[in-house]
C-alpha positions, 0 to 999 in steps of 0.5 A: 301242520305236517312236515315238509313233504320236500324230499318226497315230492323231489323227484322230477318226471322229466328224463324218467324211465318206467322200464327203469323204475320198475325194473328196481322190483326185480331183486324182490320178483327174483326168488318167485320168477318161476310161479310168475313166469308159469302164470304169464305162460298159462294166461297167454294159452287161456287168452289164445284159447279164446281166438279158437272160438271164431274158428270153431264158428267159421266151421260151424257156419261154412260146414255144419249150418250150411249143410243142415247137418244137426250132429255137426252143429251139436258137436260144435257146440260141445266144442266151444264148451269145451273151450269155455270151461279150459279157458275158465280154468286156465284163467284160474290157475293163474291166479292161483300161482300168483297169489301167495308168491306175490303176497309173499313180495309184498310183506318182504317189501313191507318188512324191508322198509320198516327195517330201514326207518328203523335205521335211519337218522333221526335227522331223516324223520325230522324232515319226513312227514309220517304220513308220507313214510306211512302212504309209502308202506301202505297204499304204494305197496298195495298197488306194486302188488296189483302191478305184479298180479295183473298189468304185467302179467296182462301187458305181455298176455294181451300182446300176444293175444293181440299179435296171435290175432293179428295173425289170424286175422290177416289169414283169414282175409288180408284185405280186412286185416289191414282195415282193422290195423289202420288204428295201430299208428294214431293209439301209438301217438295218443299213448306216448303223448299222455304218458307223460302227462299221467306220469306226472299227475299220478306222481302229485296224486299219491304225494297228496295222499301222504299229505292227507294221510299226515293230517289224519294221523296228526288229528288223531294223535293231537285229539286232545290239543284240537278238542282243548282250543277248539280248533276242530273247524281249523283242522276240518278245513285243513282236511277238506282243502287238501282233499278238494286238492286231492280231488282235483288232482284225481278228475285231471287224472280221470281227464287224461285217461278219458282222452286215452280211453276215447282214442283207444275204444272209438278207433278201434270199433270204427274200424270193425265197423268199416271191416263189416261193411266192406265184408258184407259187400263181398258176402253178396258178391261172392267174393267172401263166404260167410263163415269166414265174415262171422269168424272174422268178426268174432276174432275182431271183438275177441281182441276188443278187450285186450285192446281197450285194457291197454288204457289202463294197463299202462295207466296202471304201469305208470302209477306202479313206476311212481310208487316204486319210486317213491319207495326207493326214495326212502329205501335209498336213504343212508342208514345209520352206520353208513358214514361210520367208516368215514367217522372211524378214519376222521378220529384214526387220524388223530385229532388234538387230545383235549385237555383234562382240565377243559371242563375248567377242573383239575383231574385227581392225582389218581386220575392222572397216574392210573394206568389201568384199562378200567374206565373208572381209573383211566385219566380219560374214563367217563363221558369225555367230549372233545372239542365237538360241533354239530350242525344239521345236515340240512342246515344252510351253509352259511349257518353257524353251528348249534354246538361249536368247541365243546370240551367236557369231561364227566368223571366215571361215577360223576353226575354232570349237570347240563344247565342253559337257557331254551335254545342254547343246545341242551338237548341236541348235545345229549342226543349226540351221546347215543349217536341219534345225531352224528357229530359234524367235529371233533369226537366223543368217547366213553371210557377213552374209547371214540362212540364212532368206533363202537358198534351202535347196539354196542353204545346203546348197551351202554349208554341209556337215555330218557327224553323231556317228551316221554314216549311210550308204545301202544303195549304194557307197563311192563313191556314198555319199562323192561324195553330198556334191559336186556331180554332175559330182565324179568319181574325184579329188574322190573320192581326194582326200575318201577321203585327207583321212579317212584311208579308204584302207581303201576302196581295199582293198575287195573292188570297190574303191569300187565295194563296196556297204557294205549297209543302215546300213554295218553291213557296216563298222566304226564308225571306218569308217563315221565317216571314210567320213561326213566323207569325205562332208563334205569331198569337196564343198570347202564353204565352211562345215563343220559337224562333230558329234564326227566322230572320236569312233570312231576309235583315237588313231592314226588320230584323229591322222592324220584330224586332220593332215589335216583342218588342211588342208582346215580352213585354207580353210573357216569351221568349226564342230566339237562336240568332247569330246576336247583332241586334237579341240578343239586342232584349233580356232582358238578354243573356244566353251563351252555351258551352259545354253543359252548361250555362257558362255565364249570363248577359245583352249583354253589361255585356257579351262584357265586362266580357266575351271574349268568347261572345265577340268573338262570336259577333265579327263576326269572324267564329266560331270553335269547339276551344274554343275561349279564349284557347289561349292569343290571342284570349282572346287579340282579344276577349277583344279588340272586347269587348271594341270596342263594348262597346264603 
């Protein structure tokens, strides 16, 4: 199931502005104005050549017809096309100034948000549902295109065209001119009443799309999963109630506007038609001639299309002020970065220094007595957690926290072992090394230096991580490895990160390196997919490595030729790996256990089996709980007992 749509179906309809929201374009309109104001200009004078058609017409009938004057009737004719082709060409010229400008706001806006989710959190895209994010970058933005090429361009031009024919009318004749303005007050009511209403149908509608835009990606993306339980009746379901719902939401759409439509078309033509029949009337009276009768009419179903496009022109406003809306909901959403300065203030204020035995170990004399600025013979070089905790922005508040009073020190070139049962908090805590999540107390550093402090393309440098769930993008080999390195790395650093993972496997693709692995790396095995990612990791040499489970998809053959050679690249790099199996954690110097949120224990794997039955139990294999393990005399009796066998 997609992802609560909650943030975006936040925003109430109630105490919106339409002028307001679209007004938010402007910084994206500014640097095209000219063309668009231009254009506006050049369909207001299309759209007012068109009124002179009735008044060549009144001439013509008055003067030319009237008279039998043949030459007369000619040249009229040659003047009404004359009109005609102006009128086209103008009509023309407008869309061509406003189609590369308003191509050009489009890709701007396109580019603009792809940049920001690029920055954002990751605690963001957990609460989005990716088809609401991909509804917004796609369907919105097309129509906020549409918007800026025809219903505010039009608005103002069938305004004018309305207000100039207004005017030529009532000169025509008064009396006709205010019977064909008696419809004015009763549209005005019937708009304002369903603006509102649309406002708010519109705003479900392209929310729904998202939904049903996140069951597609989801279906496709999961193909394998739906195909593998059989659960393609459950997902075709899923798709058609949401569309059953989508339509619904469209037909009352269609609803509002059919009311709209029916007030603004049946008025407006019940008023020409009295305006003929009273016309008509003082034809045969004397009281009007006839060319003036045909020029008023002709003018009068001149302004039928402006006035009968107001429906949907302001339909298509509102729809263009949700979507608008909908994309600065994601545009306002803080980057990453935009609490660092309160971050960089909380750790200037100068929280307890943890102690250096807070991982329950001693430091070496030469630790201790070092002064130098080198991290590694710095007492506080490496990767040093003091007293950190972490709960989720969206947490309830009276919820505790996933990490609480965390101290741990991981020596410059020491490998640390992050071992707890499922849930405890493993990966959350390695996720706050790189900064994807923000610390809620306390601080970190490397090399004595606060992570708050550095810039984060900086820190990224630094620290290189590869996740349980390998991730891997729709480009090569090659390309995906080397997206860990810096930009001038080449082929060797790429043998060489292929080498360490054991994915030779690469070399025997049907390109080489050169293979694009497809959407996901489905294309691969998951054990392929998985040394691929830690390729990806250590291809860059980092200085930091943080390492979520990396092996956990590989046979023990493998698994032991991946582990020999990643001593190597370990003995040169301060690492921090979660681990779950002995032969992962045996790579470690040192074994640090979570429960409960905190660093219960600290020690060498066999220290830990031991001294600690709850490590103990955990590496016994035996499935883990929520329990703790050593809550009962038998599970200490068993955990001992596995100890002692372990050690032995």
């Amino acid at each position: 199931m997609p992802k609560s749509d909650a943030p975006a179906s936040a925003a109430p309809a109630e105490g919106r502005s339409t002028v307001r929201s679209l007004l938010r374009l402007w910084p994206y309109v500014r640097p095209v104005r000219a063309r668009l104001v231009t254009a506006a200009v050049v369909a207001v004078v299309a759209s007012c050549t068109g009124l002179l058609f009735p008044l060549v017409l009144k001439w013509m009938v008055d003067g030319p017809v009237a008279d039998g004057d043949g030459a007369g009737v000619w040249l009229g004719a040659l003047l009404l096309l004359a009109l005609g082709v102006t009128e086209a060409l103008l009509f023309g010229l407008r869309r061509w100034l406003v189609a590369r400008p308003l191509a050009r706001v489009e890709a701007s806006m396109r580019a603009d948000l792809f940049r920001h989710l690029q920055r954002l959190p990751v605690a963001f895209h957990d609460r989005w549902a990716s088809g609401q994010l991909l509804s917004r970058g796609t369907t919105d933005l097309m129509l906020l295109r549409m918007f800026l090429a025809f219903p505010l361009t039009f608005l103002l031009v069938n305004g004018a065209t309305i207000l100039v024919g207004v005017v030529i009318l009532l000169g025509q004749d008064f009396l006709l001119g205010l019977v064909l303005l008696a419809p004015v007050a009763p549209m005005v009511i019937v708009c304002a009443y369903y603006e509102g209403r649309y406002t708010a149908v519109a705003r479900r509608a392209q929310d729904q799309v998202g939904d049903l835009t996140t069951v597609v990606e989801e279906s496709v993306l999961g193909i394998r999963i739906i195909k593998g339980f059989g659960r393609h009746r459950s997902q075709a379901r899923a798709f058609r109630e949401l569309s059953h719902t989508l339509r619904g939401t469209e037909l009352a759409k269609a609803r509002i506007l059919a009311a709209i439509y029916a007030v603004i078309m049946s008025l407006p033509e019940a008023a020409i038609g009295a305006a003929l029949v009273l016309g008509t009337v003082r034809v045969a009276d004397g009281d009007l001639s006839a060319g003036t009768l045909v020029a008023f009419l002709s003018t009068a179903l001149a302004l039928r299309w402006p006035v009968e496009s107001i429906g949907f022109l302001l339909a298509m406003t509102q729809e263009s002020a949700t979507a608008t809306e909908r994309y600065f909901e994601v545009m306002d959403a803080k980057p990453e970065g935009a609490a660092d300065a309160c971050a960089v203030g909380r750790s200037a204020e100068g929280e307890p220094a943890a102690s250096a035995g807070g991982d329950g170990a001693r430091p070496d004399t030469k630790d201790e007595t070092a002064a130098s600025t080198d991290g590694r013979t710095r007492p506080d070089g490496g990767l040093r957690f003091h007293d950190v905790a972490f709960r989720y922005p969206d947490a309830p508040p009276d919820a505790p926290p996933v990490l609480s009073g965390i101290d741990l020190h991981i020596r410059p070139g020491e490998t640390m072992a992050l071992v707890g049962a499922t849930g405890s908090g493993k990966t959350t805590l390695t996720a706050l090394v790189p900064r994807l999540h923000e610390v809620s107390g306390g601080r970190i550093t490397l090399d004595g230096e606060d992570i708050t402090a550095m810039d984060r393309e900086r820190l990224r440098t630094l620290v290189s991580v590869a996740f349980e769930e390998p991730t891997l993008f729709s480009a090569t080999v090659g390309e995906n490895v080397l997206m860990g390195a810096e930009e001038a790395a080449g082929e060797a650093e790429l043998a060489r990160a292929l080498d360490v993972t054991q994915a030779d496997f690469a070399h025997a693709l049907p390109q080489g390196t050169d293979t694009q692995v497809g959407e996901q790396g489905l294309s691969l095995s998951g054990g392929q997919r998985q040394r691929l990612a830690l390729a990806r990791a250590v291809v860059g040499r980092p200085r930091f490595l943080v390492l979520d489970d990396p092996l956990s998809a590989l046979d023990v053959h493998t698994e032991a030729l991946v582990e020999a050679a990643l001593r190597r690249v370990l003995a040169d790099t301060t690492a921090l790996i979660v681990a779950h199996r002995p032969s992962t954690v045996q790579l470690a110097d040192r074994v640090a256990l979570l429960s409960g949120g905190r660093i219960t224990a600290v020690g060498t794997h066999q220290e830990l089996l031991r001294e600690n039955a709850e490590y103990a139990w955990l590496m016994s294999g035996a499935d883990t709980t929520d329990d703790t393990p050593d809550d009962t005399a038998d599970n200490t009796v068993t955990a001992d007992r596995t100890a002692e066998e372990a050690a032995r």
